[in-house]
C-alpha positions as CSV (number, residue, x, y, z in Angstrom):
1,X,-68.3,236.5,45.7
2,X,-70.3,235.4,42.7
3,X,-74.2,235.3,43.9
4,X,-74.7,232.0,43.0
5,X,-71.2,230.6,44.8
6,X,-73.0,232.5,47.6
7,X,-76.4,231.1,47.2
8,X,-74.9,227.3,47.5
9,X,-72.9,228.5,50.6
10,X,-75.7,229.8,52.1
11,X,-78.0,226.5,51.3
12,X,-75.4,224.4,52.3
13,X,-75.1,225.8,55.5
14,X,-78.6,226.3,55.8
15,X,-78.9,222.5,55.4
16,X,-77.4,221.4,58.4
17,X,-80.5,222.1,60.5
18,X,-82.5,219.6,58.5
19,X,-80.4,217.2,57.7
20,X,-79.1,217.4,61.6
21,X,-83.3,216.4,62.7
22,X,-84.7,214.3,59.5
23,X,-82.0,211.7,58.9
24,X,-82.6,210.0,61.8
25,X,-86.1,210.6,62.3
26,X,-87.0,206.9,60.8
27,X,-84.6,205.6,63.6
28,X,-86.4,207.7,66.7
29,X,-88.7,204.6,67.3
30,X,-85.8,202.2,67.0
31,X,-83.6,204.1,69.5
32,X,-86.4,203.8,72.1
33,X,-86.5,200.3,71.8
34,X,-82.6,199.9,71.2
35,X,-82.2,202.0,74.8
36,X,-85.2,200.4,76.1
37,X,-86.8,204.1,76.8
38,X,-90.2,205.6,76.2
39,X,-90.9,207.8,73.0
40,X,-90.9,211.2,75.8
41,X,-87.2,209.8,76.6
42,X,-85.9,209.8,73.0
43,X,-88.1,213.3,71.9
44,X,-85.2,214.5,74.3
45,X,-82.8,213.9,71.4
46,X,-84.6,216.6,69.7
47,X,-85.2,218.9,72.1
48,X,-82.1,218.8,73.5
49,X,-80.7,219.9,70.1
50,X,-83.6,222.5,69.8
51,X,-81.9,224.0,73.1
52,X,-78.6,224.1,72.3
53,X,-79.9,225.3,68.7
54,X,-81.6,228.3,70.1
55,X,-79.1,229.7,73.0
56,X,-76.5,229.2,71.2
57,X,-77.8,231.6,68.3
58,X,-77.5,234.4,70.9
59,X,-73.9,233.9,71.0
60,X,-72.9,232.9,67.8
61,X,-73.9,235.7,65.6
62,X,-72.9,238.3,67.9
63,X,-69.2,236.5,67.3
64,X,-69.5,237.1,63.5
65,X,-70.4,240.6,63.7
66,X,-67.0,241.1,66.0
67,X,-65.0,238.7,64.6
68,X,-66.7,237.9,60.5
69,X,-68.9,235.6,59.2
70,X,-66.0,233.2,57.9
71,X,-64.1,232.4,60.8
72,X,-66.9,232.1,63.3
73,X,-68.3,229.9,60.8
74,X,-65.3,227.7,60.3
75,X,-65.2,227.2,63.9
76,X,-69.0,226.2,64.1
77,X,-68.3,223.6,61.4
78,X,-65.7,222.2,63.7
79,X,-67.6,221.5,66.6
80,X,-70.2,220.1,64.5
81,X,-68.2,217.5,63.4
82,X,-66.1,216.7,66.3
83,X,-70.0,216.5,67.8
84,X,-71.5,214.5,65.2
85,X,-69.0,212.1,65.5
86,X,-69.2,211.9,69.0
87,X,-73.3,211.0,68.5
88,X,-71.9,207.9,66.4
89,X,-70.3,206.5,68.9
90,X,-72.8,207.5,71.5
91,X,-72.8,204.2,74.4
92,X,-75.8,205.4,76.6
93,X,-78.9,207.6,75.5
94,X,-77.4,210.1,77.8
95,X,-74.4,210.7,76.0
96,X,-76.7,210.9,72.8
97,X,-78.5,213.4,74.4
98,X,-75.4,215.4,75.4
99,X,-73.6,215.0,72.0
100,X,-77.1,216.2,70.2
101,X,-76.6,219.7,72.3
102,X,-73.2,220.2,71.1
103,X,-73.3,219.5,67.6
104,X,-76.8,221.9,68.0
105,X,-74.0,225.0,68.9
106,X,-72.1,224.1,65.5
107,X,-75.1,223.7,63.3
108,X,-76.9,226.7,64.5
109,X,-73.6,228.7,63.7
110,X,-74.0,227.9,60.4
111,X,-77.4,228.7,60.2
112,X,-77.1,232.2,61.8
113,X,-74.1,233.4,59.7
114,X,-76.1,232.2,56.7
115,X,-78.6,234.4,57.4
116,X,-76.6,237.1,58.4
117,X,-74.3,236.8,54.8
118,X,-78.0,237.5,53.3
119,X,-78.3,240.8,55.3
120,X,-74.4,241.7,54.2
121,X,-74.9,240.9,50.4
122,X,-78.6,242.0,49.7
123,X,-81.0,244.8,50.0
124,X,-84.1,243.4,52.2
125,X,-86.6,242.2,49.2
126,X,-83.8,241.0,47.0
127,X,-82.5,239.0,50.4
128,X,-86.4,237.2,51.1
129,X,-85.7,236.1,46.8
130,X,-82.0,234.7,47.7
131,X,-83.7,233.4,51.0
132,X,-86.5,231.9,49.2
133,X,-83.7,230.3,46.3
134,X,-82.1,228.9,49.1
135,X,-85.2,227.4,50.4
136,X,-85.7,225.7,47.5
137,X,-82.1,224.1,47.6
138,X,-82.2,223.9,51.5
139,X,-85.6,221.5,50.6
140,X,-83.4,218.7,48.9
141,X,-81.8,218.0,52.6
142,X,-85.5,217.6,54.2
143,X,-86.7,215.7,50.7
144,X,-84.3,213.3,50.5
145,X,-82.4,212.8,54.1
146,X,-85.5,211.4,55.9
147,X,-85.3,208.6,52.5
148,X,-81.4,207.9,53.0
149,X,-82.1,208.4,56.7
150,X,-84.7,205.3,57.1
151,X,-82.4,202.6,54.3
152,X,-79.7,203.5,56.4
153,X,-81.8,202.5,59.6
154,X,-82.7,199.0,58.0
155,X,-78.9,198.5,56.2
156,X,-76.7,199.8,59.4
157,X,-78.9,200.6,62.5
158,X,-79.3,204.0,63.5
159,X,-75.7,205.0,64.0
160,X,-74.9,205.6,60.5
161,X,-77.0,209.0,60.3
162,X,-74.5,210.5,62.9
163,X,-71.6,209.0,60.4
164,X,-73.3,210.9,57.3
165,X,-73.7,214.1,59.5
166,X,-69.7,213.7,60.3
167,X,-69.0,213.4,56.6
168,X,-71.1,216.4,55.6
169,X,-69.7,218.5,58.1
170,X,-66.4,217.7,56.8
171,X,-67.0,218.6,53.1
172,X,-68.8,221.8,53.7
173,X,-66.1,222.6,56.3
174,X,-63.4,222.4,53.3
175,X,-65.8,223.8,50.9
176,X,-65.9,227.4,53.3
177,X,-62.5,227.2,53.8
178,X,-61.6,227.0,49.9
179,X,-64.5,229.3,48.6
180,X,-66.0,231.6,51.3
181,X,-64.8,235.0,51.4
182,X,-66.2,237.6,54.1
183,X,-69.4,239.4,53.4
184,X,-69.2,241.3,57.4
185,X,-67.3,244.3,56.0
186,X,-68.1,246.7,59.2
187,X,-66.7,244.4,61.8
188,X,-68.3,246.0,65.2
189,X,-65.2,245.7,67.7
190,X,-68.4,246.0,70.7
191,X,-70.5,242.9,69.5
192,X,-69.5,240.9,71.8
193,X,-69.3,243.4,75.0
194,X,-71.4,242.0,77.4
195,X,-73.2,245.3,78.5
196,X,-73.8,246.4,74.9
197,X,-74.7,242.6,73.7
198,X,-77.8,242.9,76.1
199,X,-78.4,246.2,75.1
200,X,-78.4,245.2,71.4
201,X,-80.8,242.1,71.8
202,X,-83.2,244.8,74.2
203,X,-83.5,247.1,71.5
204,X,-84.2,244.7,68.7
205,X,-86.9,242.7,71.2
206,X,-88.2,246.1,71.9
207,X,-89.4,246.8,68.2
208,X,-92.6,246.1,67.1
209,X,-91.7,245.2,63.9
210,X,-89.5,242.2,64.6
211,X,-91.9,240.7,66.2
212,X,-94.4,241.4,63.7
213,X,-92.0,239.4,61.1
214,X,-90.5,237.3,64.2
215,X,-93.9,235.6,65.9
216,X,-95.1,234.1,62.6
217,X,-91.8,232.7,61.6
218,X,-91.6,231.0,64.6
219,X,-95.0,229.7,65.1
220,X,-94.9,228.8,61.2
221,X,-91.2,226.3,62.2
222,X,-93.0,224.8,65.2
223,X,-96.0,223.9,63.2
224,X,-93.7,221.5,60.8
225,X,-91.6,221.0,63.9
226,X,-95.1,219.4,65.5
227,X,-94.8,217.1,62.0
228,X,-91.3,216.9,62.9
229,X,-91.4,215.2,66.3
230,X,-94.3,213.3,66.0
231,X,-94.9,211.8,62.7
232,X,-92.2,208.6,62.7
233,X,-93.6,207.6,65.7
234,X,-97.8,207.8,64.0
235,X,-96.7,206.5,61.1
236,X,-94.9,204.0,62.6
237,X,-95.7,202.6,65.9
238,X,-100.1,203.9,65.2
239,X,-100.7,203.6,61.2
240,X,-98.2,200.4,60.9
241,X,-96.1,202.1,58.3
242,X,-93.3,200.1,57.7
243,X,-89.5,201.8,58.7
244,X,-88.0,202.1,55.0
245,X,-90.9,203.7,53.6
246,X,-91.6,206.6,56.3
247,X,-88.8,208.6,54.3
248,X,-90.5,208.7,51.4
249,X,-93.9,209.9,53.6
250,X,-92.2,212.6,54.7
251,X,-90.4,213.5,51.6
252,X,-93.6,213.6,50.3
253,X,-94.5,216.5,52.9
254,X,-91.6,218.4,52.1
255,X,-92.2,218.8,48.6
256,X,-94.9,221.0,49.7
257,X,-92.2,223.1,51.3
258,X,-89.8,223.2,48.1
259,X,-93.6,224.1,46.4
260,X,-93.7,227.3,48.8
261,X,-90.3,228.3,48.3
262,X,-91.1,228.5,44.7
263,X,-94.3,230.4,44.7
264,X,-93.0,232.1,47.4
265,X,-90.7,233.9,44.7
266,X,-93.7,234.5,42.3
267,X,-95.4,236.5,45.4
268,X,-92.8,238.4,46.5
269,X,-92.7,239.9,42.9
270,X,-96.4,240.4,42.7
271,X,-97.5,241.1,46.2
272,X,-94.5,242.2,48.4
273,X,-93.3,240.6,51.7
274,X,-96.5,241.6,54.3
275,X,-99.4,239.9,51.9
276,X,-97.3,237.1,50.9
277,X,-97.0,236.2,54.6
278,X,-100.7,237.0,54.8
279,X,-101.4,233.8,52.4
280,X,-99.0,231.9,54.2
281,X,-100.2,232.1,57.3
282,X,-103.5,231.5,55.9
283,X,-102.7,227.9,54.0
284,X,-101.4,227.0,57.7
285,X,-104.6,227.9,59.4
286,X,-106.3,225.9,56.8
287,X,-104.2,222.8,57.0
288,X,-104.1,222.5,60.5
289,X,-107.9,222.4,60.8
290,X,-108.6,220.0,58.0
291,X,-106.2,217.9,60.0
292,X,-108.2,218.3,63.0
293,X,-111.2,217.9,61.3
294,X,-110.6,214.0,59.7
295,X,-109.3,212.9,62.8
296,X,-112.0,213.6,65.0
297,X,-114.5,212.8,62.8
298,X,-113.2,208.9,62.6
299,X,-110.4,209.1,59.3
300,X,-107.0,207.4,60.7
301,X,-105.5,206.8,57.8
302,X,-101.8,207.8,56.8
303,X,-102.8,209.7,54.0
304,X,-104.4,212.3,56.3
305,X,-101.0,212.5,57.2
306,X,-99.4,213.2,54.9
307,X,-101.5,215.7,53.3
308,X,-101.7,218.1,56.0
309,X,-97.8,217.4,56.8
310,X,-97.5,218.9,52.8
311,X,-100.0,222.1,53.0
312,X,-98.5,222.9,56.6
313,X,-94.8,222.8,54.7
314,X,-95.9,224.3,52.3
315,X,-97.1,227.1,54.1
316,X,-93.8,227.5,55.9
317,X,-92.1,227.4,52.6
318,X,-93.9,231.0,52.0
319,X,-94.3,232.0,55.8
320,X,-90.2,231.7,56.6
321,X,-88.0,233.2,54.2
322,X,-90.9,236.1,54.3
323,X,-90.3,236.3,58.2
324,X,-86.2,236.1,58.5
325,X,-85.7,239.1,55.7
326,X,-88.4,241.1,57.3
327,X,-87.2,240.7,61.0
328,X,-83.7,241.5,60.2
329,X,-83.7,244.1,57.4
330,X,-84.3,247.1,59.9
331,X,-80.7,245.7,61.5
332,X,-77.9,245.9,59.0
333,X,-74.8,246.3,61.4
334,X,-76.7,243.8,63.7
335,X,-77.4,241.4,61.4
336,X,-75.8,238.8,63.2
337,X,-77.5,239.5,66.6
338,X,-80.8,239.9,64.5
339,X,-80.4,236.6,62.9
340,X,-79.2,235.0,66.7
341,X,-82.2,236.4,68.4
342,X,-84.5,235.4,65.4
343,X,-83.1,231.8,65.3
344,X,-83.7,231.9,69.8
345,X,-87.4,232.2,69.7
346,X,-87.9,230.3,67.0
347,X,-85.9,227.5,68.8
348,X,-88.2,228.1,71.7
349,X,-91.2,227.7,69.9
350,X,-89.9,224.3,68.6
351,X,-89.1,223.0,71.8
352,X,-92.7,224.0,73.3
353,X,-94.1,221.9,70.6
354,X,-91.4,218.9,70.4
355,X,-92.0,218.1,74.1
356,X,-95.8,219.0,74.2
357,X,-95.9,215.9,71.0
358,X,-93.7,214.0,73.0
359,X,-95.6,214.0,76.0
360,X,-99.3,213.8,74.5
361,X,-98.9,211.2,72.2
362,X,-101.6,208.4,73.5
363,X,-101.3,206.3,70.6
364,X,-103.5,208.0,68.7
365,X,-103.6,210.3,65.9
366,X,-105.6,213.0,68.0
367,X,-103.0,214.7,70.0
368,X,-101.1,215.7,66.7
369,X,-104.0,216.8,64.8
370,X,-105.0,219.0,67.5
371,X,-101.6,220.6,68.2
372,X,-101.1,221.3,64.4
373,X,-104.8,222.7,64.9
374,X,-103.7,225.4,67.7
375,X,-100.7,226.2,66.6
376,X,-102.3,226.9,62.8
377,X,-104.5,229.3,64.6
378,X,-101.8,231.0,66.6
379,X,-99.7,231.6,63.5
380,X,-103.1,233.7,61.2
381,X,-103.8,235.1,64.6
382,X,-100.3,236.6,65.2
383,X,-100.3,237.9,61.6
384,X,-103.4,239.2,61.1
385,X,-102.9,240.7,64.4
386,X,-99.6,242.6,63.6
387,X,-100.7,243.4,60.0
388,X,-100.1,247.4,60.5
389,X,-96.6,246.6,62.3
390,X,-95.8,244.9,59.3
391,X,-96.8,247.7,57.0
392,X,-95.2,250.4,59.0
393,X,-91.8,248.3,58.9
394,X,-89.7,250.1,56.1
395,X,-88.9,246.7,54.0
C-alpha cells in the first residue's frame, strides 16, 4: 500500500482507543447522577474497558500473525460496533458496564494490528517516525472528541457518544474492507498454539529490553490515564466548570500531546530513540511535581489543571511512540504477540491508576495531584534505571 493510505489506516484505527474513553468523559458525572451511583461506580465504565482492552490484546494479535492483520481486523471492527451499539441502548449501569468490556475486545483489535502493520511495513526507527505521524493524527480524536463529546451531553444526554462510536466503527469498518491490503506476509501457522502462544509471550517478557522500552510506555499512558479518569469529575463536580466547556479543557491538554508527537519526530532525527525517551520521561517527572507542588501549597484553580494535564500529554506524545517501536522491533515475526503483550501491561497500568483516582477522590484536588506526582517519578525512575537495556537493544 501507498505509505500514506497506510498511515491514515493506522491512525484511524489507532483512534478508536481515544475516541472509545474521551467522548463521554464530560457525561461520566452525569451517568452517576442519571444511575444514581457514586463516581467509584461509574470509573467502572472505564476500567471495565481498560480490562477487556488489555486481555484481549493477548489474544488478538496472536490471531493476526496466524490468520493476517486484515481479517482479524475486520472482525474486531465488528464487534466494536455491534458493542457500541449495544452501550446506546444500555437500560442499567450494569449492562453499560458489560457492553464497555466488549466493545474494549474490538477496539483493542484495532489497536494491536495497527501496531503490528508498523512492524510489517517499517524498519524500527522509520516505524517510531510513522508511529509518531500517526500520533499526531491519532491526537485529533483526543482534541476534538472530549468537545463534541460534552455538546453532545447538553443537546442529547449521554447516549449519543455510544451512537457516534457505532457510526465510526461503521465507516472505518468499510474503509478497511475497501482499502486495506495485508502487510503479515509470513503468516505463522503456530501463533495461535496454545503451548507455543505461552512460550512466545515467556520469551518476549523474559528480555530485558522490552521492558526497558515496555515500563515507561506504560507508566507514561497511566499518567494521562490518571488525567483521564479523574479530571471531568475536578473540573466538574470540585472547580465548578461548567459540562460544555470541560471539552475544550481537555482539548486544551491534548494539544500538548499532538505538540510531542511533533517534536517527537524532530528528536528522533537528532537524538535517536533511547535519549528521546530520556527527555520524555523527564517533562513527565517535571509536570507531575509542579502539579503536586500548587496544590498543596493552597492554588485550586482549574488552570493548574490544565497546565500539568498539557506538559504530562505532552510528555507521552514523545515517551509512547518511542516505547511501542522500541519494545517490538527485536520481534518481527511476533509482531503481533509483541504488540498484544505491549498493549496488556499497559492496560494494567491504566487500570491501577483509573480505580486508585476513582477511589481517592475526596473532593479535592489533592489525590490527583499526588498520583500524577508518583506516577511522574516511577516513569524517570524506570528509565533512567534501564538506560543500558535500552542502549544494548539493537534499534
Amino acid at each position: 500500500m501507498p505509505p500514506t493510505l497506510l498511515l491514515w489506516l493506522i491512525a484511524g484505527s489507532l483512534m478508536l482507543q481515544p475516541l472509545s474513553t474521551d467522548l463521554y468523559l464530560a457525561s461520566l458525572p452525569h451517568l452517576a447522577t442519571d444511575f444514581g451511583v457514586t463516581p467509584a461506580a461509574v470509573q467502572q465504565t472505564l476500567s471495565l474497558f481498560v480490562i477487556g482492552f488489555g486481555v484481549a490484546q493477548l489474544i488478538s494479535g496472536p490471531l493476526s500473525d496466524r490468520f493476517g492483520r486484515r481479517p482479524v481486523l475486520l472482525w474486531g471492527l465488528a464487534i466494536y460496533i455491534a458493542a457500541s451499539l449495544a452501550c446506546a441502548l444500555a437500560p442499567t449501569l450494569v449492562w453499560l458496564i458489560a457492553a464497555r468490556f466488549v466493545q474494549a475486545i474490538g477496539c483493542c483489535t484495532a489497536a494491536v494490528i495497527a501496531r503490528a502493520m508498523v512492524r510489517d511495513a517499517f524498519a524500527p526507527a522509520d516505524g517510531a517516525r510513522m508511529l509518531a505521524k500517526a500520533s499526531t493524527l491519532l491526537a485529533l480524536a483526543p482534541l476534538f472528541g472530549p468537545v463534541l463529546g460534552g455538546y453532545l451531553q447538553v443537546w442529547f444526554g449521554w447516549r449519543a457518544a455510544f451512537v457516534f462510536h457505532t457510526l465510526f466503527g461503521i465507516a472505518l469498518m468499510i474503509t478497511t474492507a475497501r482499502l486495506f491490503r495485508e502487510t503479515n506476509l509470513h503468516l505463522n501457522p503456530e501463533a495461535t498454539r496454545i503451548g507455543g502462544l505461552f512460550a512466545t509471550y515467556r520469551r518476549i517478557a523474559s528480555t530485558d529490553f522490552f521492558w526497558a522500552w515496555m515500563l515507561p510506555g506504560a507508566l507514561s499512558y497511566a499518567a494521562i490515564f490518571s488525567f483521564i479518569s479523574g479530571s471531568s469529575f475536578v473540573l466538574i463536580d470540585v472547580l465548578g466548570v461548567p459540562t460544555h466547556y470541560y471539552g475544550y479543557c481537555f482539548a486544551f491538554g491534548v494539544t500538548g500531546y499532538l505538540l510531542g508527537t511533533i517534536v517527537c519526530r524532530r528528536l528522533l532525527s537528532k537524538w535517536g530513540l533511547p535519549r528521546s525517551l530520556m527527555l520524555g520521561a523527564s517533562l513527565s517527572l517535571f509536570s507531575g511535581l509542579l502539579f503536586a507542588t500548587l496544590v498543596l501549597g493552597g492554588v485550586q484553580h482549574w488552570a493548574v489543571v490544565l497546565l500539568c494535564q498539557f506538559l504530562t500529554m505532552g510528555a507521552h506524545g514523545i515517551n509512547f511512540p518511542c516505547a511501542q517501536s522500541g519494545a517490538i522491533a527485536p520481534f518481527p515475526r511476533e509482531a503481533g504477540a509483541a504488540a498484544g503483550l505491549l498493549g496488556f501491561f499497559t492496560m494494567v497500568a491504566a487500570l491501577v491508576t483509573g480505580t486508585w483516582v476513582g477511589m481517592s477522590h475526596d473532593g479535592t484536588l489533592v489525590p490527583l495531584a499526588l498520583t500524577s506526582a508518583t506516577l511522574g517519578l516511577l516513569l524517570f525512575g524506570s528509565t533512567w534505571a534501564l538506560r543500558r537495556q535500552r542502549a544494548a537493544a539493537v534499534v
